[in-house]
C-alpha positions as CSV (number, residue, x, y, z in Angstrom):
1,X,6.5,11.4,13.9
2,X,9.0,11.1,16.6
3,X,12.0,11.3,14.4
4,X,12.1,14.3,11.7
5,X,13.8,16.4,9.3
6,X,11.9,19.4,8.3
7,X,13.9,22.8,6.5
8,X,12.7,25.9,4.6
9,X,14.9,27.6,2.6
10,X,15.1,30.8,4.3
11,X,15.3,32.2,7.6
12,X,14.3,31.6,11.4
13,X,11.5,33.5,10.6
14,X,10.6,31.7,7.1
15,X,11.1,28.5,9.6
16,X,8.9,29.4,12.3
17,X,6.0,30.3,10.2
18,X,5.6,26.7,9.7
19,X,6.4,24.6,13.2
20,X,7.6,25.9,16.2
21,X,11.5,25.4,17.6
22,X,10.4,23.7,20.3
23,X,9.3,20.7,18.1
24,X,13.2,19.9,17.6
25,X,16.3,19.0,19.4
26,X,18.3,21.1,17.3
27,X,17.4,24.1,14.9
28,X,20.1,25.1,12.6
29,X,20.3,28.1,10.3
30,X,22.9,28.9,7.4
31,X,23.1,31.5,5.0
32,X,20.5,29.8,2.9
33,X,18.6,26.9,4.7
34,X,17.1,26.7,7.9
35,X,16.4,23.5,9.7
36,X,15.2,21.0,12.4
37,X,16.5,17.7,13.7
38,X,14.9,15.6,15.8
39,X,16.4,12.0,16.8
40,X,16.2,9.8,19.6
41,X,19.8,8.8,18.6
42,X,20.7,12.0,18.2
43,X,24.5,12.2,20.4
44,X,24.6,8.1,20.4
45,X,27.7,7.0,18.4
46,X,26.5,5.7,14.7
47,X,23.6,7.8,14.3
48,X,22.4,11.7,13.9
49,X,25.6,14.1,13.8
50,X,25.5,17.8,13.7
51,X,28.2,20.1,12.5
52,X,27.4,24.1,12.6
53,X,30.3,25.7,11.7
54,X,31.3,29.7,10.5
55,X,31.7,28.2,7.2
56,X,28.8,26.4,6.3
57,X,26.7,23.3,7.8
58,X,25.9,19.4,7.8
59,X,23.3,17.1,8.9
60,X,23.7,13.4,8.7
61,X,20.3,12.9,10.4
62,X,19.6,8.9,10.1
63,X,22.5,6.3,10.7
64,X,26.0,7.3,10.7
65,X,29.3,4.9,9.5
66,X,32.0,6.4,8.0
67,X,34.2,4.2,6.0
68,X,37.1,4.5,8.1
69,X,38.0,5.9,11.9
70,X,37.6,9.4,11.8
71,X,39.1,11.8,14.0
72,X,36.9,14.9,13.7
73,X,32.9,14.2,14.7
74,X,31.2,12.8,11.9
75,X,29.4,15.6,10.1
76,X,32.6,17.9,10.6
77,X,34.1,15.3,8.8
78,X,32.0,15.1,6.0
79,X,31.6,18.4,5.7
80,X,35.5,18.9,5.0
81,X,35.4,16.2,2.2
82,X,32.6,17.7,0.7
83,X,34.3,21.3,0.4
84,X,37.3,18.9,-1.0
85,X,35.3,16.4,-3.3
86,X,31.5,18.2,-3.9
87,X,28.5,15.9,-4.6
88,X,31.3,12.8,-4.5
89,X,30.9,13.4,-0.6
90,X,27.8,12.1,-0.9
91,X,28.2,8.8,-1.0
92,X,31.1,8.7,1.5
93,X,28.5,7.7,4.6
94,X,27.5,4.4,5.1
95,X,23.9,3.5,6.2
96,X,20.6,4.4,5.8
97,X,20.2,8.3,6.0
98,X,19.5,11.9,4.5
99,X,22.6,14.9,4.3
100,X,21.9,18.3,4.3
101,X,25.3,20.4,3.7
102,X,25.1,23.9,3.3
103,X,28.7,25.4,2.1
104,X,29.4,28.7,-0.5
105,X,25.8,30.2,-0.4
106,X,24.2,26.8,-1.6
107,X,22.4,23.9,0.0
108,X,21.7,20.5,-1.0
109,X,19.7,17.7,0.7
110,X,20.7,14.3,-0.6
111,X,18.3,11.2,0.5
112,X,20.7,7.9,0.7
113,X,22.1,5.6,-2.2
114,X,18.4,3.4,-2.0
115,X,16.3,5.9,-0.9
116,X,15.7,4.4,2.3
117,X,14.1,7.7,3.7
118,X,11.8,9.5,1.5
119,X,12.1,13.8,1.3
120,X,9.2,16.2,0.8
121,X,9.0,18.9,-0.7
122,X,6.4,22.1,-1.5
123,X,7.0,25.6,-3.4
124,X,3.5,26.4,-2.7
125,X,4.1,28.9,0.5
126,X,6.7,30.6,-2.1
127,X,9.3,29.3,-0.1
128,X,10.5,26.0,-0.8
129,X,9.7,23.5,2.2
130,X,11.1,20.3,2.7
131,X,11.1,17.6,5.2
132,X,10.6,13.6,6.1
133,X,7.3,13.9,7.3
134,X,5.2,14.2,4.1
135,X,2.2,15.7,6.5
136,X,4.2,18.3,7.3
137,X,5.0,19.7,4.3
138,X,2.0,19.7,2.9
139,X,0.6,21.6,5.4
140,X,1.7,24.9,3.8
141,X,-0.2,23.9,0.9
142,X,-3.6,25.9,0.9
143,X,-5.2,24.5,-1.6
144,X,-4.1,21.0,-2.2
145,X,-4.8,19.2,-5.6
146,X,-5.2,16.0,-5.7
147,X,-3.2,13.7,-9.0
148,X,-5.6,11.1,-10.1
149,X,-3.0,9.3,-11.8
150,X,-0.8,9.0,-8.1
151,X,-3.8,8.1,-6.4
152,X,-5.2,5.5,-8.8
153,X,-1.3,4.1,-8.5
154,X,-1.3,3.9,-5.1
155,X,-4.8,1.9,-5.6
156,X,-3.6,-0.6,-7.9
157,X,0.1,-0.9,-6.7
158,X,0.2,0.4,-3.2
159,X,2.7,3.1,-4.2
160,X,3.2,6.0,-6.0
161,X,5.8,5.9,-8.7
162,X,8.5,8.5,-9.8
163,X,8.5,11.1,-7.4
164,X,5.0,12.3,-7.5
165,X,2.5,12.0,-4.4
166,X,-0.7,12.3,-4.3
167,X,-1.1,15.6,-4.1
168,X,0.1,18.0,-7.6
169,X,2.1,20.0,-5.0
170,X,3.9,18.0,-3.1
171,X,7.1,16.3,-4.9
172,X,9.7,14.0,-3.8
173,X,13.7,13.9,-4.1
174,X,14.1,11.4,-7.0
175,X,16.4,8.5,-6.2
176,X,19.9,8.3,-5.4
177,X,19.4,12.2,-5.7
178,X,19.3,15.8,-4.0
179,X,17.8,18.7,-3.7
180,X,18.5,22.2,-3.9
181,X,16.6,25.9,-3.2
182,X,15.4,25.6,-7.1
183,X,15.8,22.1,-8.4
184,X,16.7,18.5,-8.0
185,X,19.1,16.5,-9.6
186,X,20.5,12.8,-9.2
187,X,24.0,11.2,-8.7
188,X,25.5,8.1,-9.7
189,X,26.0,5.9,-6.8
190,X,23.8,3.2,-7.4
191,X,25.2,1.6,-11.3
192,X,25.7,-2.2,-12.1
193,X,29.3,-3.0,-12.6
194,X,29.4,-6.6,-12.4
195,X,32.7,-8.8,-11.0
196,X,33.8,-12.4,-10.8
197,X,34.2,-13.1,-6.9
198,X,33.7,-15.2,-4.5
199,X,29.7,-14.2,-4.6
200,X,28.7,-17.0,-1.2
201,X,31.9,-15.9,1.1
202,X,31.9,-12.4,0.2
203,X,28.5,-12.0,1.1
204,X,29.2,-13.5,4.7
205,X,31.8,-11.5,5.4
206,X,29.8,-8.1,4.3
207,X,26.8,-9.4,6.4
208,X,29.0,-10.0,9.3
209,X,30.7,-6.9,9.5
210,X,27.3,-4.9,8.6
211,X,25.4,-6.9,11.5
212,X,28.3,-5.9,14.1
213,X,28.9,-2.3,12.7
214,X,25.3,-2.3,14.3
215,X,25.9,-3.4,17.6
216,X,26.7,-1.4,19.8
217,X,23.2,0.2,19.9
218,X,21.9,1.1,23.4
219,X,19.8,-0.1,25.6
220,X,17.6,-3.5,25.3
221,X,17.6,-4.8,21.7
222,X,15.0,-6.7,20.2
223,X,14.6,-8.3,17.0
224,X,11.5,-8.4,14.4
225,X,11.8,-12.8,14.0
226,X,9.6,-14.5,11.4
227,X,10.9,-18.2,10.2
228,X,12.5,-17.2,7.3
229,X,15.8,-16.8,6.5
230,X,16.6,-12.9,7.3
231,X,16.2,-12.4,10.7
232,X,17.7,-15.8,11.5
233,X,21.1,-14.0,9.8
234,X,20.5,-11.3,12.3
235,X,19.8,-13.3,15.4
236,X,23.0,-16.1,14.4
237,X,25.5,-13.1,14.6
238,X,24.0,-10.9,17.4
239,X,23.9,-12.9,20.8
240,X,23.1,-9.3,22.7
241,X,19.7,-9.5,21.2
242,X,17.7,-9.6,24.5
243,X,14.0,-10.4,22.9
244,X,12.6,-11.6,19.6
245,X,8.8,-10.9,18.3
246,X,7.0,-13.1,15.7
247,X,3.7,-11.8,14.8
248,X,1.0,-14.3,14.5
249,X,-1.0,-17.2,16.3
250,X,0.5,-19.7,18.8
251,X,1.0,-22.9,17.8
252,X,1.0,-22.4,14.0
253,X,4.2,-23.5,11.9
254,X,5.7,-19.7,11.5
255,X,5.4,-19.1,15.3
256,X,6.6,-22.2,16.1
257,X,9.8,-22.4,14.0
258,X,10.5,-19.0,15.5
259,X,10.2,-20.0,18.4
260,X,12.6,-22.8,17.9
261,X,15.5,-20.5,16.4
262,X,14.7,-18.1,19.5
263,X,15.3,-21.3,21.1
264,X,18.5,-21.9,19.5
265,X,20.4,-18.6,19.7
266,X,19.3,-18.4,24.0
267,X,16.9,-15.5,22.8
268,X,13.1,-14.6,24.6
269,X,10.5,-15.1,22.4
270,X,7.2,-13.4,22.2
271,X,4.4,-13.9,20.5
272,X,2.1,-10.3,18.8
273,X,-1.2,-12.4,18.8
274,X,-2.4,-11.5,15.9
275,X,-5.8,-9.6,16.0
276,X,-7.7,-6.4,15.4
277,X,-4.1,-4.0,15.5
278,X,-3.0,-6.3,12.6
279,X,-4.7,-4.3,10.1
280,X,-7.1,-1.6,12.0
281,X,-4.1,1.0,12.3
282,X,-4.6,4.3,13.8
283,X,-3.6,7.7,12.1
284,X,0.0,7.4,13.8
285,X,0.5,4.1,11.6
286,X,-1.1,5.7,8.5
287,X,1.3,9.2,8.8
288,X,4.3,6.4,8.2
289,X,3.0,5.5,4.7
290,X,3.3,9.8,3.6
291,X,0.5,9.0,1.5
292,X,3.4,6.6,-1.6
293,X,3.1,3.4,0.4
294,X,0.6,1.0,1.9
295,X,0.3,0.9,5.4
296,X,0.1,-2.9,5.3
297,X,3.9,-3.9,5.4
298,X,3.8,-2.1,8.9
299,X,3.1,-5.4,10.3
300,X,4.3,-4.4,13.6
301,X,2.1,-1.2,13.8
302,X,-0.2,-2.0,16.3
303,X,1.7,-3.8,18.7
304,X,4.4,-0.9,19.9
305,X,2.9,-1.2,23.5
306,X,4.0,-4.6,23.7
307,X,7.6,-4.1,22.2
308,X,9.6,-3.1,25.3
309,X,13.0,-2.6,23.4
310,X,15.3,0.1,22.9
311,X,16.7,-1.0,19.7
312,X,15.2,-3.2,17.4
313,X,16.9,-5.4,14.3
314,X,15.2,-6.2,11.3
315,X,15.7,-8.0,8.0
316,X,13.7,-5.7,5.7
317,X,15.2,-5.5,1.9
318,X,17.3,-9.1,2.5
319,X,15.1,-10.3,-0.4
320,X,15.4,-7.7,-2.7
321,X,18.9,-6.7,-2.3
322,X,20.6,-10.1,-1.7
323,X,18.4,-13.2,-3.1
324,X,16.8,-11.6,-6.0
325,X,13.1,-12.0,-4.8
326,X,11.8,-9.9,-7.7
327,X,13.6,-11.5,-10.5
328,X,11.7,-13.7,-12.9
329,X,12.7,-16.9,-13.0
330,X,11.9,-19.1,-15.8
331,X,9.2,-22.5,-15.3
332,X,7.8,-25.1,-16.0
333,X,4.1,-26.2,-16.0
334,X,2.9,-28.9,-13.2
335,X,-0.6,-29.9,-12.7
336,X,-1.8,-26.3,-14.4
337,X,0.8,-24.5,-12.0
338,X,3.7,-22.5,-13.0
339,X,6.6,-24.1,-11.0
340,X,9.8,-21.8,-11.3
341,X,13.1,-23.2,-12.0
342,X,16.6,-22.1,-10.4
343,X,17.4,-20.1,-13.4
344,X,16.4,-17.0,-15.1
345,X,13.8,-16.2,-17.6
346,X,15.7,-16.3,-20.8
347,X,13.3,-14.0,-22.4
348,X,11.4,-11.9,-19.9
349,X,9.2,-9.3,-20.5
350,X,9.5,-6.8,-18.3
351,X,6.3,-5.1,-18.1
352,X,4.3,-7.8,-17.8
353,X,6.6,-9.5,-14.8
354,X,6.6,-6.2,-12.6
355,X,2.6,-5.4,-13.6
356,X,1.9,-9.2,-11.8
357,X,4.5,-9.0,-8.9
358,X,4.1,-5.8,-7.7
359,X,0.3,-5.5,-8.4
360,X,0.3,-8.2,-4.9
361,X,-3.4,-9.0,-5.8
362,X,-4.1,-12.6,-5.4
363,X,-5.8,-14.4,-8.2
364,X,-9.3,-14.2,-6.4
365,X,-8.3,-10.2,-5.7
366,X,-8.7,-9.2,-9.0
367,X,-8.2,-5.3,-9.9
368,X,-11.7,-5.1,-10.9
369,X,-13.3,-1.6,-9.7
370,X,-16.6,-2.0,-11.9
371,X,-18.4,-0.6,-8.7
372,X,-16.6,2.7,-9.5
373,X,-17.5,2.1,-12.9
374,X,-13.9,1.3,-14.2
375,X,-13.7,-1.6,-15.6
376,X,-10.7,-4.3,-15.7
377,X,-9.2,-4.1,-18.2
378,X,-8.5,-0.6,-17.8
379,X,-6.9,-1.0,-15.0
380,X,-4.4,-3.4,-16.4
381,X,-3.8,-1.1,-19.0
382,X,-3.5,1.7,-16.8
383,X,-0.9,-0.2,-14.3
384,X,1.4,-1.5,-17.4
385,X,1.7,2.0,-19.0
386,X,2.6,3.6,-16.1
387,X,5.1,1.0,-15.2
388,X,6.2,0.7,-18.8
389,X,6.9,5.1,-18.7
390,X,9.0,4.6,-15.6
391,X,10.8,1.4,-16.3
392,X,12.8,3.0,-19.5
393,X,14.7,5.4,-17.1
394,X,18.0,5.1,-15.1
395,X,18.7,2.1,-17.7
396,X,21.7,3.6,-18.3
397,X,22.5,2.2,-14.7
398,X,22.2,-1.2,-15.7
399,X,24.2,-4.1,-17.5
400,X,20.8,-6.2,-18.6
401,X,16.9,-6.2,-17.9
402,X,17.2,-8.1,-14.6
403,X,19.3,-5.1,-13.2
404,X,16.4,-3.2,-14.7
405,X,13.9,-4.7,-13.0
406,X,15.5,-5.5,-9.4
407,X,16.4,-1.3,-10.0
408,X,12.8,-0.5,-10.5
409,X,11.6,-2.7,-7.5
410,X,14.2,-0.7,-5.5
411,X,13.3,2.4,-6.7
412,X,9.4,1.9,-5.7
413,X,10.5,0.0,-2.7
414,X,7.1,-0.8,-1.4
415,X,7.8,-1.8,2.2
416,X,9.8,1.1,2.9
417,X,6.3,2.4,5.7
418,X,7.6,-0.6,7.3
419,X,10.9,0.8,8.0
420,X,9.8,4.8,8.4
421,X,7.9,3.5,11.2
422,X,10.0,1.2,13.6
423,X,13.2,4.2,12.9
424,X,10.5,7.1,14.3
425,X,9.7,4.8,17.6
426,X,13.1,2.8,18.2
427,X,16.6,2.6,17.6
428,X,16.2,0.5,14.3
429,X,18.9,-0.7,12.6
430,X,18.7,-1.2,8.6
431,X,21.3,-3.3,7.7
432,X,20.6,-4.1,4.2
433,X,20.8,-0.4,3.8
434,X,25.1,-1.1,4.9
435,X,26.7,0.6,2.0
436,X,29.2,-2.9,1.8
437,X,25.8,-5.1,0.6
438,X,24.7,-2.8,-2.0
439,X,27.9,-2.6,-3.1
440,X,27.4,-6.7,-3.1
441,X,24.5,-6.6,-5.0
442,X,25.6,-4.1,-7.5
443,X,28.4,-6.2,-8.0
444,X,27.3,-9.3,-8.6
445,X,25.6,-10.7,-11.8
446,X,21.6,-11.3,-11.5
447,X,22.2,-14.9,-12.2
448,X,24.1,-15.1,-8.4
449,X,21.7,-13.0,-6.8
450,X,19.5,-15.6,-5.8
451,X,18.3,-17.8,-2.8
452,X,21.2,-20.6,-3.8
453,X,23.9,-17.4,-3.2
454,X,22.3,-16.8,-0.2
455,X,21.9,-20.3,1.5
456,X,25.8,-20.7,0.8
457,X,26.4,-17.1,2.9
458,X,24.3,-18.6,5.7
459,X,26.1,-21.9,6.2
460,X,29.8,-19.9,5.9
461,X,28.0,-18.1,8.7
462,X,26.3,-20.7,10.9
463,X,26.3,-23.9,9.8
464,X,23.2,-24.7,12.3
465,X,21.8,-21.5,10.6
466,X,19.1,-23.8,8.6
467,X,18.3,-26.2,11.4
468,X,15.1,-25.4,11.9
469,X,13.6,-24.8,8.4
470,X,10.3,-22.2,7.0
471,X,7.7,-24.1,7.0
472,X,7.6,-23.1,3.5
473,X,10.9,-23.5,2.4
474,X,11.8,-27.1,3.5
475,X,14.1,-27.5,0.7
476,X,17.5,-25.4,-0.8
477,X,15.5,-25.7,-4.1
478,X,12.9,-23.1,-4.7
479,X,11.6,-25.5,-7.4
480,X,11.1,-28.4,-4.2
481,X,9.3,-25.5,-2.3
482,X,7.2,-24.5,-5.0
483,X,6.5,-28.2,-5.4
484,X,5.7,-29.1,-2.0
485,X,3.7,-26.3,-1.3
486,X,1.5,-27.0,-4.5
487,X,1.4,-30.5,-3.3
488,X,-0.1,-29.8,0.3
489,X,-2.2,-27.3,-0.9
490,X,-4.0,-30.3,-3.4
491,X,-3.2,-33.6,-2.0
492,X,-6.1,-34.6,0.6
493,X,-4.6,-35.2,3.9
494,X,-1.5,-33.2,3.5
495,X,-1.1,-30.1,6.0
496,X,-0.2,-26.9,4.2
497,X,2.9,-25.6,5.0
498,X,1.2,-22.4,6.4
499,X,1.8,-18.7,5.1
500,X,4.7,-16.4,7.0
501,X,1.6,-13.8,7.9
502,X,-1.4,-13.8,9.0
503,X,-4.3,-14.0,6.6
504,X,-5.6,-10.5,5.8
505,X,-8.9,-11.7,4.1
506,X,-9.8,-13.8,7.5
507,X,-8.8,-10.9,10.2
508,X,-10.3,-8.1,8.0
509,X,-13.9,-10.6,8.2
510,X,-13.0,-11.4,11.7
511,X,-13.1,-8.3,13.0
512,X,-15.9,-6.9,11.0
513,X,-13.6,-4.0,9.1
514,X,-16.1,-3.0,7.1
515,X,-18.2,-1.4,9.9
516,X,-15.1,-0.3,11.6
517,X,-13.5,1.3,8.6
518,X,-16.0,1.8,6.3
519,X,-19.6,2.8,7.9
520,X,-22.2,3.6,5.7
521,X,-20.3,3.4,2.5
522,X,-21.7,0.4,1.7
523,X,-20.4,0.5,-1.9
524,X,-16.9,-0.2,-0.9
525,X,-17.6,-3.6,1.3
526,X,-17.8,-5.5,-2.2
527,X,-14.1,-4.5,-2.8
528,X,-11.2,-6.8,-1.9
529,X,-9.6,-6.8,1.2
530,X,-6.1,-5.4,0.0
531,X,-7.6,-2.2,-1.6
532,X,-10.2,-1.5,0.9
533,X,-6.9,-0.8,3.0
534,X,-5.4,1.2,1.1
535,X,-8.2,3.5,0.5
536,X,-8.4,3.4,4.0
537,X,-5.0,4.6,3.7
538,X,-4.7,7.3,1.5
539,X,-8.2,8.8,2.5
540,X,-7.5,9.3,6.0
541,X,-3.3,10.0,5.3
542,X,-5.1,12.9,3.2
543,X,-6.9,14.1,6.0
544,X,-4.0,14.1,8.5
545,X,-2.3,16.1,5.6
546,X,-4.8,19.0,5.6
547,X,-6.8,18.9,8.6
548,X,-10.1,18.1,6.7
549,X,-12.0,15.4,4.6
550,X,-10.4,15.3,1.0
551,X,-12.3,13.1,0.0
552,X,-14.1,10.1,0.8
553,X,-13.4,6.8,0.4
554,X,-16.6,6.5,-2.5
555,X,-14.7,9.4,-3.5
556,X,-11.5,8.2,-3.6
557,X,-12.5,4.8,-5.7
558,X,-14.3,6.8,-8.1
559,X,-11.8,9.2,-9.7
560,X,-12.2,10.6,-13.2
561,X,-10.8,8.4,-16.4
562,X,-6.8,9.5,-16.1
């Protein structure tokens, strides 16, 4: 990867036994921790700051905000209220980043309040080895094991959960945690506390002022434009965006309300045609998932050639942090179709809501694996026990079971590939990761975190925000959409409204996948579409790992019973 954090706890020596200097910008040794930095932003005002000092260290590699004008250069700064304040420092820095301070003979690397960057880590060399690239640190690992239960979540889900991996020896920094030369351990920065506020103009304002702390980034700035609502916020409040992207076809509703809102704010507009790059991603693509997440939500992946941008904006986590897109919502029956209402699901249960969202198969993508001889209904056992062992903690953070669920959803953050990748190749800037709109969201009451909320922001920011509407979303009401959509989908001579990507099923077929992904393992072309790409995934992410086959993708859908 182009941007990376990789340590050892040890010396220059321990350090170079793995990867060489000259990999980094900046190596940095302390008394107990030994590490490299390398940034593109690294010396650009609001990102990667360096402090080396005689007593002690500090990395904030990622984006850099403090909460007020600092004198002193960032890290120096954090540093001193660190040796003042301990792990409280920690959640001083705004943005989306990890901290490495070093100070009194002890080191601690602390990922950010969302876990927004994921850190590796392997005791297997004897020294423990850390780092952002998941690849990298399981390269010390000589004999890596593989954890049937990770991989058969990353098959069914698309993620791992907790802080396993696929492999037994490689572990992850749990959330809204740190780590240290023997342990890990987590803080208390992300905790429901619900308020009475303004919820609509409160949320403009943060928006606002997190869009602009943002703008000042070098160079030509682009901006990742779909119809929907999130990147529309973006482009509304930035007029130095110099290009906008829309992946997709010409001419089809998504592409052409983009368009429209390029249109709108005086932006270029360009069109990724969608076709082979959508989904056959190469083994640069892949190293972006570290083996937890689908490669899938890097939508962008194969089209870097063709996105001539320093910078580039993007709305990822608007949904889950500020409209509630994972909350269940309570319905009604229409036609044999569960239409949801405004409100919440008086009664939800848990399990059972996260097991069908976050599953993302289709109804005609069922979970069936009977060709590796595991049948259905094991699966969906499997999936809801595993989600039902990891739901019951870090409850304690939360006021009711919809903070409980949103908290899971951010603690798995499945899309998170789709931000590991654009930060190694540009400039990006992750503005739902601003420090003022989690604060929104853990401030607010689930009942106000929703798409009504977030309509009412808009307009307080634009009022010709919602112009042009998704071709999905015509109405406020989410219970109109639903409608609507049902309606066109049914109705004979009604256009569908269209889908905000492209159709996986009809590229993967299009472009004949199977032969390209999967030759001669002809037992895997009956599989659906969304998990032949993640064994594609986690097959060949293994590989990269350990610089041979791990195992093959008959292999890798045939595990033994967990």
């Amino acid at each position: 990867m182009k941007k990376e954090l990789f340590g050892v706890f040890g010396d220059r020596d321990d350090f170079t036994r793995y990867r060489s200097e000259y990999e980094f910008d900046r190596v940095l040794s302390g008394d107990v921790v030994t590490v490299g930095v390398r940034d593109i932003g690294l010396g650009i005002d609001g990102r990667t700051s360096i402090y080396n000092g005689d007593d002690g260290l500090c990395v904030i590699w990622g984006e850099v905000f403090p909460p007020n004008p600092v004198t002193k250069p960032p890290a120096e700064w954090l540093f001193e209220r660190y040796k003042e304040d301990g792990d409280e420092a920690f959640g001083e820095n705004n943005g989306s980043s990890v901290i490495l301070i070093e100070h009194d003979g002890e080191a601690k690397i602390a990922v950010d309040t969302i876990r927004s960057w994921e850190v590796f880590y392997t005791d297997a060399p004897g020294k423990r080895v850390f780092g952002t690239d998941a690849s990298q640190v399981a390269r010390p690992i000589q004999t890596p094991e593989v954890t049937q239960k990770s991989l058969y979540e990353f098959l069914h889900l698309g993620f791992v959960l907790d802080g396993r991996t696929v492999f037994d020896q490689l572990r992850r920094v749990p959330f809204d945690g740190y780590l240290t030369e023997t342990g890990t351990d987590t803080l208390r920065r992300f905790v429901y506390e619900p308020e009475e506020f303004d919820y609509a103009e409160e949320l403009a304002r943060r928006l606002q002022r997190a869009i602009r702390r943002r703008s000042h980034l070098p160079g030509r700035k682009g901006l990742l434009l779909s119809a929907g609502y999130d990147s529309r916020c973006i482009l509304s409040q930035l007029p130095e965006i110099d290009e906008t992207f829309t992946i997709g076809t010409t001419g089809t509703p998504e592409v052409e309300v983009a368009k429209r809102l390029a249109d709108q704010y005086d932006a270029s507009h360009s069109v990724l045609e969608t076709d082979d790059k959508y989904l056959n991603t190469g083994d640069e693509v892949i190293k972006h998932t570290n083996g937890v997440k689908e490669s899938l939500h890097i939508h962008h992946g194969g089209y870097d050639d063709e996105m001539q941008v320093d910078t580039l904006f993007h709305g990822l986590l608007f949904d889950t942090l500020l409209r509630g897109h994972f909350l269940p919502r309570d319905g009604i029956e229409i036609l044999g179709k569960t239409v949801p209402r405004e409100r919440l699901d008086p009664d939800p249960d848990p399990i059972e809501h996260l097991a069908t969202t976050l599953g993302m198969f289709s109804s005609n993508e069922s979970l069936d694996l009977t060709s590796a001889s595991v049948d259905a209904n094991d699966a969906s056992t499997f999936i809801r026990e595993q989600i039902r062992s990891e739901f019951g903690r870090f409850t304690d953070r939360c006021e009711s079971v919809y903070d409980a669920i949103e908290l899971f959803t951010v603690r798995a953050m499945p899309t998170q590939a789709f931000h590991t990748h654009l930060a190694s190749n540009y400039l990006d800037a992750f503005i739902a990761a601003d420090k003022e709109l989690i604060e929104w969201h853990l401030k607010t009451p689930p009942e106000h975190r929703n798409e009504q909320t977030y309509l009412k922001a808009l307009r307080k920011l634009d009022p010709d925000m919602l112009n042009h509407r998704p071709p999905d979303r015509p109405h406020d009401s989410s219970q109109l959409n639903e409608v609507e959509t049902f309606l066109r989908r049914v109705v004979p001579g009604l256009e569908a409204a269209g889908n905000p990507w492209p159709d996986r099923r009809v590229v993967y077929d299009r472009y004949n996948l199977d032969q390209k992904l999967f030759p001669g393992y002809t037992s895997v072309h009956s599989l659906p579409v969304r998990m032949k790409l993640r064994i594609n995934d986690i097959s060949r992410w293994m590989r990269l790992s350990t610089s041979e086959s791990q195992m093959t993708p008959e292999e890798v859908i045939a595990p033994p019973r967990v």
